[in-house]
C-alpha positions as CSV (number, residue, x, y, z in Angstrom):
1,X,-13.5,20.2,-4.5
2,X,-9.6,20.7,-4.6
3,X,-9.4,17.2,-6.6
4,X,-12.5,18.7,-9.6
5,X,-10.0,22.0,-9.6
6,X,-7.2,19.8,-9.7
7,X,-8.6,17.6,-12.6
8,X,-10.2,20.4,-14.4
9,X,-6.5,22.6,-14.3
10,X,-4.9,19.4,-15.9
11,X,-7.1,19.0,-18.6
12,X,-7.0,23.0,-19.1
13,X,-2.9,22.3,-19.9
14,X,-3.4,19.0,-22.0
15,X,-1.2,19.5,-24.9
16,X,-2.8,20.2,-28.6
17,X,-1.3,16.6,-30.1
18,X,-4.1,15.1,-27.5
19,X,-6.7,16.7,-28.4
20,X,-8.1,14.6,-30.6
21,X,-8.6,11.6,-27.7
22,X,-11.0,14.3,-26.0
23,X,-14.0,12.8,-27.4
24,X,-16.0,16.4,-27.9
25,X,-19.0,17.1,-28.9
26,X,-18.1,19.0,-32.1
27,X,-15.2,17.0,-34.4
28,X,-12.8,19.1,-35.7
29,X,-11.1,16.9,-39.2
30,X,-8.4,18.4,-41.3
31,X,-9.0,17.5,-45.4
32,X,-5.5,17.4,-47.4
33,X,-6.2,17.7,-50.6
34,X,-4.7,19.1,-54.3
35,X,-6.4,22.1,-54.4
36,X,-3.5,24.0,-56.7
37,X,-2.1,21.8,-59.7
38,X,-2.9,19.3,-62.6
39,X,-5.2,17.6,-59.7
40,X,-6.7,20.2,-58.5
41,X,-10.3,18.9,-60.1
42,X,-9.6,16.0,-58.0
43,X,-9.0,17.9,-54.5
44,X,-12.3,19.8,-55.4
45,X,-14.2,17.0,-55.6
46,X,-12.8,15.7,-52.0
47,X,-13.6,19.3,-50.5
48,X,-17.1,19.2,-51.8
49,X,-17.6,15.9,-50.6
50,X,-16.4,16.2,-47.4
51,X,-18.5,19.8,-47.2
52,X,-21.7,17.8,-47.5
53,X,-21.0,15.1,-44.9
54,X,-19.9,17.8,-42.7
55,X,-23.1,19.8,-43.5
56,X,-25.2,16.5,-43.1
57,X,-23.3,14.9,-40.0
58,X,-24.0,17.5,-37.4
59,X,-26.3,15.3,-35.1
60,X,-23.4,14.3,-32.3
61,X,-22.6,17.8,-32.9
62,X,-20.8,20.3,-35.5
63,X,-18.3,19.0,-38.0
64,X,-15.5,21.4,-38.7
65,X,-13.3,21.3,-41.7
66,X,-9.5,22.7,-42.3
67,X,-8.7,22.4,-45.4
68,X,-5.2,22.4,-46.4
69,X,-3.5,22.2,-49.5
70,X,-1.0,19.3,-50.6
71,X,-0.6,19.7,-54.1
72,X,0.2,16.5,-54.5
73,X,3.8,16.6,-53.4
74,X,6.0,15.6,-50.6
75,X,6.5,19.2,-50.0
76,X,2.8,19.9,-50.3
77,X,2.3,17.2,-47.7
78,X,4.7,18.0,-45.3
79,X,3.5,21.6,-45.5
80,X,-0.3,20.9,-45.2
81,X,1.1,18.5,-42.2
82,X,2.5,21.8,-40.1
83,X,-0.4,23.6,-41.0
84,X,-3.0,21.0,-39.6
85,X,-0.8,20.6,-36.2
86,X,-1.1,24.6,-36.0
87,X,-4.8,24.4,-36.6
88,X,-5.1,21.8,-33.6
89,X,-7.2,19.3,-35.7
90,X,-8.2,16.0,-34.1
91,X,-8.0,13.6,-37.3
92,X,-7.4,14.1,-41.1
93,X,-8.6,12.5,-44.3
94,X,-8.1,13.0,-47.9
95,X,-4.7,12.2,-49.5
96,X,-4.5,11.0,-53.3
97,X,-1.0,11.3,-53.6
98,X,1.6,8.9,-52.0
99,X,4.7,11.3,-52.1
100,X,2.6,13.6,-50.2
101,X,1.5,11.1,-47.5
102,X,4.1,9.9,-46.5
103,X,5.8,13.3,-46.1
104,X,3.2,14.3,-44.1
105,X,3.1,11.2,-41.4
106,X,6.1,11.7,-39.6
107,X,4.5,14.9,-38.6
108,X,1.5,14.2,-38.0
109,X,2.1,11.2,-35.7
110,X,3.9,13.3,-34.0
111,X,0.7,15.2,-33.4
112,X,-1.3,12.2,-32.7
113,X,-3.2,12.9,-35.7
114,X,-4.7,9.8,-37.0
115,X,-5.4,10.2,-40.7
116,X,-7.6,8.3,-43.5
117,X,-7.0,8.5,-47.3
118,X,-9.2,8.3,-49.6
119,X,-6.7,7.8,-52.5
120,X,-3.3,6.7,-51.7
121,X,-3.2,2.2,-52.3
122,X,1.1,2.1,-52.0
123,X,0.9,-1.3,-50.1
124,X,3.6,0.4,-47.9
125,X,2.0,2.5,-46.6
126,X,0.1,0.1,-44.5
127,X,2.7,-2.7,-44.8
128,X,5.3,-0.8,-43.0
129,X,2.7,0.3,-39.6
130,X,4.6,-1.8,-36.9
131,X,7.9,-0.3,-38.2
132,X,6.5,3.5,-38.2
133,X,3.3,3.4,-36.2
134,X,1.9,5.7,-38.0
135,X,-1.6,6.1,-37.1
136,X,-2.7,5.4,-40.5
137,X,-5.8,4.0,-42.0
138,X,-7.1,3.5,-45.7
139,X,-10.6,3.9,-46.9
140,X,-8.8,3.4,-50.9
141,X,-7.8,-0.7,-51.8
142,X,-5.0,-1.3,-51.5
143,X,-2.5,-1.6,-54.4
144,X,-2.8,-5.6,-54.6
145,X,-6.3,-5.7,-54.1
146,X,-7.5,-6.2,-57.4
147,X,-5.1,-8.8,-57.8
148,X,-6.7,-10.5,-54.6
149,X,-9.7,-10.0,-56.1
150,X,-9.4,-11.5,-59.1
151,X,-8.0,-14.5,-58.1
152,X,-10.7,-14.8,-55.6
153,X,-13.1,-14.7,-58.3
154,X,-12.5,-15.4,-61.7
155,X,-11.2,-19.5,-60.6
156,X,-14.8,-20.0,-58.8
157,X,-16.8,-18.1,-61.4
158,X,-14.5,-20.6,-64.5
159,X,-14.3,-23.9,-62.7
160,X,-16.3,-25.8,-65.3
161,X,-14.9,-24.0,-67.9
162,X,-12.0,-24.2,-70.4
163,X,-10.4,-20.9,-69.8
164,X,-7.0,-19.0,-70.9
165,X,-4.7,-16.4,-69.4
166,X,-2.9,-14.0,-71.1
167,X,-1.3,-10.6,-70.7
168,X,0.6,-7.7,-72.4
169,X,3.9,-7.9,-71.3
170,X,3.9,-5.0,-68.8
171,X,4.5,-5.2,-64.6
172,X,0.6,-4.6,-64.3
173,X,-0.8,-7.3,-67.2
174,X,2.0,-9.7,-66.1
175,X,1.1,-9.5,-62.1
176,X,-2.8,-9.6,-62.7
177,X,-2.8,-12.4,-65.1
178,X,-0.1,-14.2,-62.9
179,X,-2.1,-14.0,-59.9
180,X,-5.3,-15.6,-61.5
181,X,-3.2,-18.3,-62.7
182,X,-1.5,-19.2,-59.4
183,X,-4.9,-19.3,-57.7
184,X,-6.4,-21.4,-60.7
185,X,-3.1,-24.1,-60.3
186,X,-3.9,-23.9,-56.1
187,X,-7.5,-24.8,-56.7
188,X,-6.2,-28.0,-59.0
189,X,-7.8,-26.0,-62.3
190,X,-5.2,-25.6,-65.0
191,X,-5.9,-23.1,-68.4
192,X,-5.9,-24.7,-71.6
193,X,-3.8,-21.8,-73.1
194,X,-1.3,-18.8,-71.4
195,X,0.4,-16.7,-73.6
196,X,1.7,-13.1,-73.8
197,X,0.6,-10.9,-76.1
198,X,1.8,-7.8,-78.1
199,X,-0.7,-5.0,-77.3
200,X,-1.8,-2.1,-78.8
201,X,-2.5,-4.3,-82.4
202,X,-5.4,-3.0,-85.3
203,X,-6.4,-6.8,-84.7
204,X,-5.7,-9.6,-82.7
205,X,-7.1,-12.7,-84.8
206,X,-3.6,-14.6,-84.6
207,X,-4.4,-14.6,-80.6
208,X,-8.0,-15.3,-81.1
209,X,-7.2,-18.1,-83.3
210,X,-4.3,-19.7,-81.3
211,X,-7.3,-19.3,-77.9
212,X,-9.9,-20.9,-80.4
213,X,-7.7,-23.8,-81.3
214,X,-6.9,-24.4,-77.9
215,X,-9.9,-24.9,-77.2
216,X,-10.6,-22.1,-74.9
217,X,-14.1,-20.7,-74.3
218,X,-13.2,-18.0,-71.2
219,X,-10.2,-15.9,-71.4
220,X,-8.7,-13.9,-68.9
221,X,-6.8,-10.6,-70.2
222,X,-3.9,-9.0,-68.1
223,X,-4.2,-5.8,-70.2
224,X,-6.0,-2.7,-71.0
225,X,-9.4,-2.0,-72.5
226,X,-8.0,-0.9,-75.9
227,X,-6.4,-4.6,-76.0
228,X,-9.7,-6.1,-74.9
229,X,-12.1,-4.8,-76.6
230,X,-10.4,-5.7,-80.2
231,X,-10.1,-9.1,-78.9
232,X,-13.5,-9.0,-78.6
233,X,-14.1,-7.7,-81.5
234,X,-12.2,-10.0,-83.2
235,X,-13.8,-13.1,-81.4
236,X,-17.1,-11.8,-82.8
237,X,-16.3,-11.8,-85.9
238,X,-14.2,-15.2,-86.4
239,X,-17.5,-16.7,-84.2
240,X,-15.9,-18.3,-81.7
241,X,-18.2,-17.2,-78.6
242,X,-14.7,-16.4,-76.6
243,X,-15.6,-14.3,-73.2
244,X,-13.4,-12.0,-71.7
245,X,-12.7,-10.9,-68.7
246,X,-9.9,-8.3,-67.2
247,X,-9.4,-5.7,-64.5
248,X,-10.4,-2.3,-63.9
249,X,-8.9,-0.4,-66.9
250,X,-11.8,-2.0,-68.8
251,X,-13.5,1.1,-67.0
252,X,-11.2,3.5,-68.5
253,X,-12.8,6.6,-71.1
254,X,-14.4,4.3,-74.2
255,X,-11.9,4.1,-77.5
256,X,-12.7,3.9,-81.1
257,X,-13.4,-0.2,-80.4
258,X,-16.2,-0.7,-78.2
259,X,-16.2,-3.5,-75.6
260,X,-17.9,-6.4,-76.4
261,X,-21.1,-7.3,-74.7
262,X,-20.6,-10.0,-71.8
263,X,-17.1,-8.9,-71.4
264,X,-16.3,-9.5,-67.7
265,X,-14.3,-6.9,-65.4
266,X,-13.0,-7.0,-62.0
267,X,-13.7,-3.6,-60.6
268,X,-14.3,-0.8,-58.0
269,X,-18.1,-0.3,-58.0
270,X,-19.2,3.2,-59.1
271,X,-20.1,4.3,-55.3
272,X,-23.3,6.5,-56.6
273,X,-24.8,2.9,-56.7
274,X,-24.0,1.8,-53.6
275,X,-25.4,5.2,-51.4
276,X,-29.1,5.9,-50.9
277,X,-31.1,8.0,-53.1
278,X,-32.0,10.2,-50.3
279,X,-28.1,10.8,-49.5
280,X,-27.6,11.6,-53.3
281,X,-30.4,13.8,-53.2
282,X,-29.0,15.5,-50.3
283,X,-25.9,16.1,-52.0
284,X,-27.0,17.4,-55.3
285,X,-28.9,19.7,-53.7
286,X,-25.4,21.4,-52.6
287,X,-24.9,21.6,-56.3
288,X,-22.3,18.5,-55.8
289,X,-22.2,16.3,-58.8
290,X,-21.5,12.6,-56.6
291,X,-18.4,11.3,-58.7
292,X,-14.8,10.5,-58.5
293,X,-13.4,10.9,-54.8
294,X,-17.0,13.1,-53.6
295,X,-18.5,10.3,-51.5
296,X,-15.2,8.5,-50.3
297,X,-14.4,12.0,-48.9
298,X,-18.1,11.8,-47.8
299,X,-17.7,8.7,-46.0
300,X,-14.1,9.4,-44.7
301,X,-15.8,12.3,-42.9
302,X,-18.8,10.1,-41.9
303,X,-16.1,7.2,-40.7
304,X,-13.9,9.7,-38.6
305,X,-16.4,12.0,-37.2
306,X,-18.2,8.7,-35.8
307,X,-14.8,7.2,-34.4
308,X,-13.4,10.4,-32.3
309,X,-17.3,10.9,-31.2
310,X,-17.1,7.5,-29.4
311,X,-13.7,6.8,-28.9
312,X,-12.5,6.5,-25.4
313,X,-10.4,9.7,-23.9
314,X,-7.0,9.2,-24.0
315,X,-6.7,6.1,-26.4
316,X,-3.5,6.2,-28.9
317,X,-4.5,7.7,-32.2
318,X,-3.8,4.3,-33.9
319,X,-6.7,2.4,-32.2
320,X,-8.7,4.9,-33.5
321,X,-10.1,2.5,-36.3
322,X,-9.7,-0.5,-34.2
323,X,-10.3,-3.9,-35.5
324,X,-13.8,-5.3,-35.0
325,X,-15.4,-1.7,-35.5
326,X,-17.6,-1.4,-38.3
327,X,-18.6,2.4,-39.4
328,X,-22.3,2.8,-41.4
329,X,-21.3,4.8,-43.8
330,X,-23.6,6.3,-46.8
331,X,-21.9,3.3,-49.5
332,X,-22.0,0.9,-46.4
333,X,-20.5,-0.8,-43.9
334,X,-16.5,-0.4,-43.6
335,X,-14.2,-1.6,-41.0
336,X,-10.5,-1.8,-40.9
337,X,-7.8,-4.5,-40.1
338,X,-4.9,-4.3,-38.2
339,X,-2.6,-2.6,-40.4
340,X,-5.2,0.1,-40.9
341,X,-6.5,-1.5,-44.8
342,X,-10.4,-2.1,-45.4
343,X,-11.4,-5.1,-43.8
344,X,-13.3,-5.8,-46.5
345,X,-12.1,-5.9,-50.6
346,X,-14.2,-3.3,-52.5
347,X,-13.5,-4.8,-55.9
348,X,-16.2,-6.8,-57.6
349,X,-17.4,-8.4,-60.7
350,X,-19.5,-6.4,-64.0
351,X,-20.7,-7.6,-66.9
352,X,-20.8,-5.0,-69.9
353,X,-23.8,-4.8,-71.5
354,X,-23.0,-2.8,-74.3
355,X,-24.0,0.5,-72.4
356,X,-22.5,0.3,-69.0
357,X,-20.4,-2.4,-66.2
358,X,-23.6,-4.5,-64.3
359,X,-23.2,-6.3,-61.1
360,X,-22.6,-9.9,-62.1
361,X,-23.6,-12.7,-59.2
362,X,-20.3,-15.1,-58.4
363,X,-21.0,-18.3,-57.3
């Protein structure tokens, strides 16, 4: 009997940076999000996402949500940081805003607050885990993952095809385009044509010429949709049957040159395809439109509130997301890596068919 007091008296006088390992019934998650500023639309959209997964993810118990305000600073963050640690939460998620992050990390670890973003890709931020140990995880891609991506795919999807890389000159164009083409050379496939272009053009026949002669039929565009699409255009036009392909700026707000139909992008899905009607249903009945960071902040909630339900007491914060675990979440099945990154590379291919970005099969 003296041992149960005993134990019961030392739990009684744990510290509040341990609560989070206690396993509880009812999950207690911090959201850091702009809620004041020029992003404030965005930190609304993470609050109301991360209301309905709380609403909906009561069955191992309540869900309860501290929300705290970054504004998308480093002040923000390490304000919203202090806050949280006051509030006692066992986990956070949210984050869009790398100054803000990393502000608020120090101070958190020292919390034991694990966190997930929803937002922030700086490959640091991950990268740097055995030097900080911060217990830091990342529901967003990371920063190089559409590279990855795109060299994964667009080699395999061209290999019996005559194809030709080009970019606009600038550290994003350059680093996409330059990463296809390394992964083309590696797999012995060599483009017929790499050039780089001078963007923001009325027309670009001189390039589509120079790509016709060269006999290119493929052509891989380190650039924006602006740039694309009047290459496309331009193709049409001259005949040539030239189809393009680039990254995901091609899903940026539609210009005064539509996109060509067949054109080719290496993209995030849009996650209102990938979750169940039934969830969506659920969600717009809240009056929640589901788009931009709604369901990530939905699943972030989802992933987190599962994790602390079944993680063993006293575990660090930073196995909290351990390698090997895979979380059912309401746009699927997500797991993490060492460093805390997705296990698995969100980006995929679309076709444009004149109206909208289609799920194209890659060999």
């Amino acid at each position: 009997m003296r041992l149960i007091f005993a134990l019961l008296a030392a739990l009684a006088c744990l510290p509040a940076e341990a609560a989070w390992a206690q396993a509880p019934e009812s999950v207690r998650l911090g959201v850091v999000a702009p809620l004041s500023g020029p992003s404030a639309i965005l930190g609304e959209q993470i609050m109301a996402g991360a209301e309905a997964a709380a609403a909906a993810n009561g069955v191992g118990g309540p869900v309860e949500l501290v929300a705290a305000d970054d504004a998308c600073t480093g002040e923000g963050g390490r304000r919203a940081a202090e806050e949280l640690v006051a509030d006692q939460v066992q986990a956070a998620i949210g984050f869009l805003c790398t100054e803000s992050i990393e502000a608020a990390m120090p101070i958190l670890d020292g919390a034991g607050i694990p966190v997930l973003t929803v937002g922030v890709r700086t490959d640091s931020l991950t990268d740097g885990k055995e030097k900080t140990g911060w217990p830091v995880f990342r529901l967003a891609p990371r920063a190089d993952a559409e590279r990855a991506a795109a060299a994964d795919i667009i080699p395999r999807l061209w290999r019996e095809n005559l194809f030709a890389i080009v970019d606009d000159g600038t550290i994003y164009g350059r680093e996409l385009a330059e990463s296809v083409r390394a992964a083309a050379e590696a797999a012995a496939l060599k483009p017929v044509f790499v050039d780089t272009f001078r963007p923001q053009m009325e027309n670009q026949i001189g390039l589509v010429g120079r790509l016709n002669r060269a006999g290119a039929t493929h052509v891989f565009v380190g650039g924006d949709r602006e740039d694309v699409a009047v290459m496309g255009r331009d193709a049409a036009e001259l005949e040539t049957g030239l189809t393009f392909a680039g990254g995901e700026n091609l899903r940026t707000a539609l210009n005064e040159v539509p996109l060509a139909p067949g054109t080719l992008m290496v993209g995030l899905p849009e996650w209102s395809a990938l979750a169940p009607p039934e969830a969506l249903s659920a969600i717009q009945a809240r009056g929640v439109v589901p788009e931009g960071y709604v369901l990530p902040a939905y699943t972030a909630v989802e992933i987190m509130a599962a994790a602390l339900r079944g993680q063993t007491p006293g575990a660090a914060p930073e196995t909290l997301l351990a390698p090997g675990r895979t979380f059912d979440t309401v746009i699927g099945a997500i797991g993490f890596d060492a460093k805390g990154d997705r296990a698995q590379n969100p980006f995929r291919l679309f076709r444009w068919d004149g109206q909208s970005f289609l799920p194209e099969p890659v060999p």
